[in-house]
C-alpha positions in Angstrom: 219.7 111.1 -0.4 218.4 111.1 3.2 220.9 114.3 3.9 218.9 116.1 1.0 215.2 114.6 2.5 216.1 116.0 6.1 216.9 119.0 4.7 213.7 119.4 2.4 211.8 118.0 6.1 213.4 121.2 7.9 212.5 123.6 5.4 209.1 122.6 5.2 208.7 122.3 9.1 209.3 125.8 9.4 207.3 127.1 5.9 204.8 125.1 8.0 205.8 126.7 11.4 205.9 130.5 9.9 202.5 130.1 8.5 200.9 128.9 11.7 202.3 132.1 13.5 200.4 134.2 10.6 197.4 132.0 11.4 198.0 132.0 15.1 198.1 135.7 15.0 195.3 136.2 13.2 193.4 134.4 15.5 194.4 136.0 18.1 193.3 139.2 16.7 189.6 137.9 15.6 189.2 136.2 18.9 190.3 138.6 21.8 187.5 138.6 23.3 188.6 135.0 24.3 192.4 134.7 24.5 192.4 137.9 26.5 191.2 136.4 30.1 192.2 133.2 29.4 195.8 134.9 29.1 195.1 136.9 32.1 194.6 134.0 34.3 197.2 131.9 33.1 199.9 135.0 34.3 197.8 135.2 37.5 198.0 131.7 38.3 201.6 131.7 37.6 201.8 134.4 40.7 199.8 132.8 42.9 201.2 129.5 42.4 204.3 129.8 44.3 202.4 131.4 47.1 200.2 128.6 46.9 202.7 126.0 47.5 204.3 127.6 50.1 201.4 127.5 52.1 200.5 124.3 51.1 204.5 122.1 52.0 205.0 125.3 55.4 201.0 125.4 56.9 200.1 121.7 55.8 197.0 123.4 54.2 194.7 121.5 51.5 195.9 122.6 48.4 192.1 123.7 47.0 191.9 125.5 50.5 195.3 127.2 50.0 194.0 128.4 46.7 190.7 129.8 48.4 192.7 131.4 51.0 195.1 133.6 48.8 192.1 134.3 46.3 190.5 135.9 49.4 193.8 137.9 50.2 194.2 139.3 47.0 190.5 140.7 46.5 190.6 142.1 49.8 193.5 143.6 49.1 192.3 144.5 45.8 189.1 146.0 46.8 190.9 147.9 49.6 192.7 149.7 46.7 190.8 149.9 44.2 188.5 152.1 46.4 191.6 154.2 47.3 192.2 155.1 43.9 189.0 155.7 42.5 188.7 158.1 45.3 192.2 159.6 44.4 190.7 160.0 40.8 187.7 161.3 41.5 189.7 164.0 43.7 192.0 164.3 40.7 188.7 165.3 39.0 187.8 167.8 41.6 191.2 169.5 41.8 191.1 170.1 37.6 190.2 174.0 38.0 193.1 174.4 40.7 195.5 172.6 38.6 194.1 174.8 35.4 195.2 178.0 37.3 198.5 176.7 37.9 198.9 175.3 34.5 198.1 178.7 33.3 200.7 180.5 35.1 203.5 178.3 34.3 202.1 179.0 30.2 202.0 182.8 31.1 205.8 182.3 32.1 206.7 180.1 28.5 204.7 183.0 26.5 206.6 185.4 27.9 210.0 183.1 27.2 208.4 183.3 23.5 207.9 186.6 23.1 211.2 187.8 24.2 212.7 185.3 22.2 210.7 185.3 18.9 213.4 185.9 16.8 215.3 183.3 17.8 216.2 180.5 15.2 214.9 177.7 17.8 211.8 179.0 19.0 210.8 179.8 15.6 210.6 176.5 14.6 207.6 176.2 17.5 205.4 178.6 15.5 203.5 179.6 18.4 200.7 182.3 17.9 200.1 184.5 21.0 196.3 185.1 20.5 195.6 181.3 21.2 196.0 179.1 24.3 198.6 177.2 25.3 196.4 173.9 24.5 195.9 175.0 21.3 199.4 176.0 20.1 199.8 172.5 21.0 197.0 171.0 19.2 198.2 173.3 16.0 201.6 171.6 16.3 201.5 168.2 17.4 197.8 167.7 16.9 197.6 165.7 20.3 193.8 166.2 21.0 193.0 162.7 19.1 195.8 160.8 21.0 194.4 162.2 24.0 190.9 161.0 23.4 192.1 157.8 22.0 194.0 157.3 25.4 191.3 158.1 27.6 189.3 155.9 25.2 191.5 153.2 25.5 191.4 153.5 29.1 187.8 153.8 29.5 187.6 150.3 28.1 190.8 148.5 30.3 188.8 149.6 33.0 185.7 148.2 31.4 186.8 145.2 30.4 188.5 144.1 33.4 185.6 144.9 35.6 183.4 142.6 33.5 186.0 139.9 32.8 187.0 139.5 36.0 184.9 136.7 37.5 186.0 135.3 34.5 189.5 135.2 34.7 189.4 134.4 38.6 187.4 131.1 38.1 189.9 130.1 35.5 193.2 131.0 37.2 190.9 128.9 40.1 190.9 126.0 38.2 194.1 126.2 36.6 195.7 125.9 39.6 193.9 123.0 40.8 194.7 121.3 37.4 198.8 122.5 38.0 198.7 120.1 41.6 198.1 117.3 39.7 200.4 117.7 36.3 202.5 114.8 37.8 199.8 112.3 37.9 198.5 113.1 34.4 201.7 113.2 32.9 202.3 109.6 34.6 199.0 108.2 33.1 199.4 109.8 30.1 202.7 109.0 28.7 204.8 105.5 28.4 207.9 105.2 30.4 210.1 106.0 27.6 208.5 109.8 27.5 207.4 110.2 30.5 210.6 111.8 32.4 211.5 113.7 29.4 207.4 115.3 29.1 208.1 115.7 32.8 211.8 117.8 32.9 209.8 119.6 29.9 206.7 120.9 31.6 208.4 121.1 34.8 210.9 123.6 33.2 208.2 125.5 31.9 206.3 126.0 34.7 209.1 127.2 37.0 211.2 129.0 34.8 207.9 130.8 34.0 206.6 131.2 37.2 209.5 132.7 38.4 209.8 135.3 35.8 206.5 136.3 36.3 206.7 136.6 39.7 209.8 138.5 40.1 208.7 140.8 37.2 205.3 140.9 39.6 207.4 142.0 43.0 210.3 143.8 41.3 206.6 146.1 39.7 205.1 146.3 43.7 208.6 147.3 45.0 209.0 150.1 42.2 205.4 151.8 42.5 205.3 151.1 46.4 208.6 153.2 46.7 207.3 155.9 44.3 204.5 156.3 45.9 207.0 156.8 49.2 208.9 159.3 47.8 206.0 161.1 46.4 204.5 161.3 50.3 207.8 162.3 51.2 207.2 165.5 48.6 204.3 165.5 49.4 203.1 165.8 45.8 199.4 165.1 45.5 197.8 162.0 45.3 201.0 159.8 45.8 198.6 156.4 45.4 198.4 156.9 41.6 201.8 157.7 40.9 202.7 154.8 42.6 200.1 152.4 40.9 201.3 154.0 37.3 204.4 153.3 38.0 203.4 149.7 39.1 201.4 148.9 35.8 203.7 150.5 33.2 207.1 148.9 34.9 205.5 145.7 33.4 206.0 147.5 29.6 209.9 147.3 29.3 211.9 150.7 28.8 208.9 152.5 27.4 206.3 152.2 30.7 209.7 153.3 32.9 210.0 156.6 30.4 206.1 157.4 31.0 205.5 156.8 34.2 208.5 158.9 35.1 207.1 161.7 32.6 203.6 161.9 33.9 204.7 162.2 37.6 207.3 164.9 36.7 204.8 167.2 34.3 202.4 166.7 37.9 205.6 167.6 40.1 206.1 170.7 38.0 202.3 172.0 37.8 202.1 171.3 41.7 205.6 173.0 42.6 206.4 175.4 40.2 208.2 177.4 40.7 210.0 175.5 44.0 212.6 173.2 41.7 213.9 171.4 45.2 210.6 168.5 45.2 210.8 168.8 41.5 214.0 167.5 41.3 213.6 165.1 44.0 210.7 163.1 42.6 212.3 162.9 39.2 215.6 161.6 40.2 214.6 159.6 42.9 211.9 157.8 40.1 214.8 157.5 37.0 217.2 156.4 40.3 214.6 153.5 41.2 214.3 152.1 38.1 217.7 151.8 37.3 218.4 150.1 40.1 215.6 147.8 40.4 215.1 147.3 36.3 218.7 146.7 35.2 220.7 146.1 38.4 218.8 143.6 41.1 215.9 142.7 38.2 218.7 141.1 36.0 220.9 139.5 38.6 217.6 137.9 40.2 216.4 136.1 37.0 219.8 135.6 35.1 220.9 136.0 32.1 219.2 133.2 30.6 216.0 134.6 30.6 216.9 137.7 28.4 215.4 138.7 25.5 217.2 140.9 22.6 215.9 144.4 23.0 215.0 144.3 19.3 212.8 141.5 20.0 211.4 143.2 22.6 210.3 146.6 20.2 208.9 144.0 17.6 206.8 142.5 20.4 205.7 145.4 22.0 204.6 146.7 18.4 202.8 143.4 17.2 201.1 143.3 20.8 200.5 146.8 21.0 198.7 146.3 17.7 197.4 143.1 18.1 195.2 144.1 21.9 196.3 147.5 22.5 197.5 148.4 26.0 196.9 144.9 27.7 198.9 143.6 24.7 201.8 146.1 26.0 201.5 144.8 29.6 201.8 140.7 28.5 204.5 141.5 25.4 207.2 141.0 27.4 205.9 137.9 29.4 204.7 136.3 26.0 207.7 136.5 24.5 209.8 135.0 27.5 207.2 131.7 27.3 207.9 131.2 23.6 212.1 131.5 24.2 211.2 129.1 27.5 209.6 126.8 25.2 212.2 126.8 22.2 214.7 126.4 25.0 213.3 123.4 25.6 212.5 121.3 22.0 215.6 120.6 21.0 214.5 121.2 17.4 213.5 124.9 18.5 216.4 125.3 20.6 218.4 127.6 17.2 214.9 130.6 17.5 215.7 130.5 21.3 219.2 131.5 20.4 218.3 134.0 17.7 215.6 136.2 20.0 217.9 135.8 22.8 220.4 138.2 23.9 224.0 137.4 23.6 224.3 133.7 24.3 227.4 132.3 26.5 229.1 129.9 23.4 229.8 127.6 26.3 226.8 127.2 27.8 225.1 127.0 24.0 225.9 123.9 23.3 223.5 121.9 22.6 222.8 121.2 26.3 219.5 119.5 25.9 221.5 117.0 24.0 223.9 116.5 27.7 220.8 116.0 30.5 218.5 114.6 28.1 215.7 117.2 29.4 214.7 118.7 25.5 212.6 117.0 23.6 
């Protein structure tokens, strides 16, 4: 009878559980506004907080004044930047009518490719009619011209939205922060002595095996886009800043923001070199070369295996994400998802949906091992 009752117990836990993550995400998605910074400076304080306490155990600093003095850093640092690109992309904007004229000269060579191969069976399929533009063949076929403007949209309101949430997210990374120096204490107060060390290995867990994620995602992302950016000075392809900065932002979006970036800054390459292949060439293997390397060679072998999500797991999060807050729902998918396995990982009763949007577990090292150090709840 209790067999049957502990069964009946699971299956409702988890009726219970899958009907909090509807409600959960439905929450998420009413109140974005909210979650959004409050996200943002959770993942910031969890990059800074290493940093911090560095400073704090090497320089013997105060650790409110350690906070104060990397938060100074990083906006001048930011600043410094951010004026950099906005005056890359307002020379963008002025170098439109010289890129136009080179656009238009590479679409004079792929009409001409058309017309002297109308009748072939694959160009056929393009449909392409010689008495309109090149932009709007491609409007006529794809219909892109509303994902453009729903891009640019989009972007428009990143750019919005963090410039007007971000007093708020840096006062409550601040504060988080402060709160993280004294997690020990509370937990002491808070709990009896039989829960205490096991609330303790818990949290602890969490907050390194988190922090170090995102911080090696953070300086694996500032290794890739500062090294694009070098090779793209080393072409000397225009506005190298950018490319490197794109390449920065979308390495946090797995697979997909690797594939874009390297797409944009090629399609650039060729409307800047054509028809000089040599720098073309050059920028594209040298960017497919860099994240392979630093995505699925040092990236992996600094975190571990342990850490790894299934790549199914990963489309279905970048889709619900994607949905749920467009493109900054892209950027923390990935990061999301590796807190939730962190936390299953460690409740033992949550331990089996760790396992199941994990990658391949290690059979020996699945076993239970919550049960052996006594860490999981």
């Amino acid at each position: 009878m209790n067999t049957i009752q502990q069964r009946w117990s699971k299956a409702i836990f988890f009726l219970l559980l899958f009907l909090c993550i509807i409600l959960g995400g439905a929450l998420l998605k009413i109140l974005e506004s909210f979650f959004k910074p409050v996200l943002l400076s959770l993942f910031l304080a969890f990059i800074f907080y290493p940093i911090i306490k560095k400073i704090n155990n090497k320089l013997h600093l105060p650790w409110t004044f350690s906070i104060i003095l990397v938060y100074i850093l990083f906006f001048a640092i930011f600043f410094v930047l951010a004026n950099i690109l906005m005056s890359s992309i307002r020379s963008i904007i002025d170098s439109v009518p010289q890129y136009q004229a080179r656009f238009e000269t590479i679409y004079e060579k792929i009409s001409q490719t058309f017309s002297e191969n109308k009748n072939s069976k694959v160009f056929s399929i393009f449909n392409m009619n010689n008495d309109l533009s090149l932009f709007e063949n491609i409007q006529n076929q794809l219909n892109i011209a509303k994902a453009i403007k729903r891009v640019a949209l989009e972007f428009t309101n990143i750019v919005y939205n963090f410039s007007k949430n971000l007093f708020l997210v840096t006062l409550f990374s601040i504060f988080l922060l402060i709160e993280m120096h004294f997690t020990k204490t509370k937990i002491k107060v808070a709990f009896s002595e039989r829960y205490r060390t096991r609330v303790r290995n818990v949290i602890h867990n969490l907050i390194i095996e988190i922090t170090n994620y995102i911080s090696i995602k953070f300086i694996i992302s500032l290794i890739t886009g500062t090294l694009v950016t070098i090779c793209s000075c080393i072409v000397k392809l225009d506005f190298p800043l950018v490319w490197g900065f794109l390449a920065f932002v979308l390495n946090f979006i797995p697979t997909f923001g690797s594939i874009i970036s390297w797409a944009v800054t090629t399609m650039v390459a060729i409307i800047q070199f054509f028809p000089n292949p040599a720098p073309i060439i050059f920028i594209s293997i040298a960017i497919i070369a860099l994240n392979v390397i630093l995505g699925n060679v040092i990236e992996p072998r600094i975190e571990g295996k342990s850490l790894g999500l299934s790549p199914f797991v990963i489309l279905v999060s970048l889709s619900l994400w994607g949905w749920l807050w467009g493109f900054i729902g892209l950027l923390m998918a990935v990061p999301l998802m590796v807190i939730v396995k962190i936390v299953c990982e460690n409740i033992y009763f949550l331990h089996p949906i760790a396992i199941f949007i994990g990658n391949k577990p290690d059979v020996k090292d699945e076993t239970h091992a919550g049960e052996k150090d006594g860490s999981n709840i």
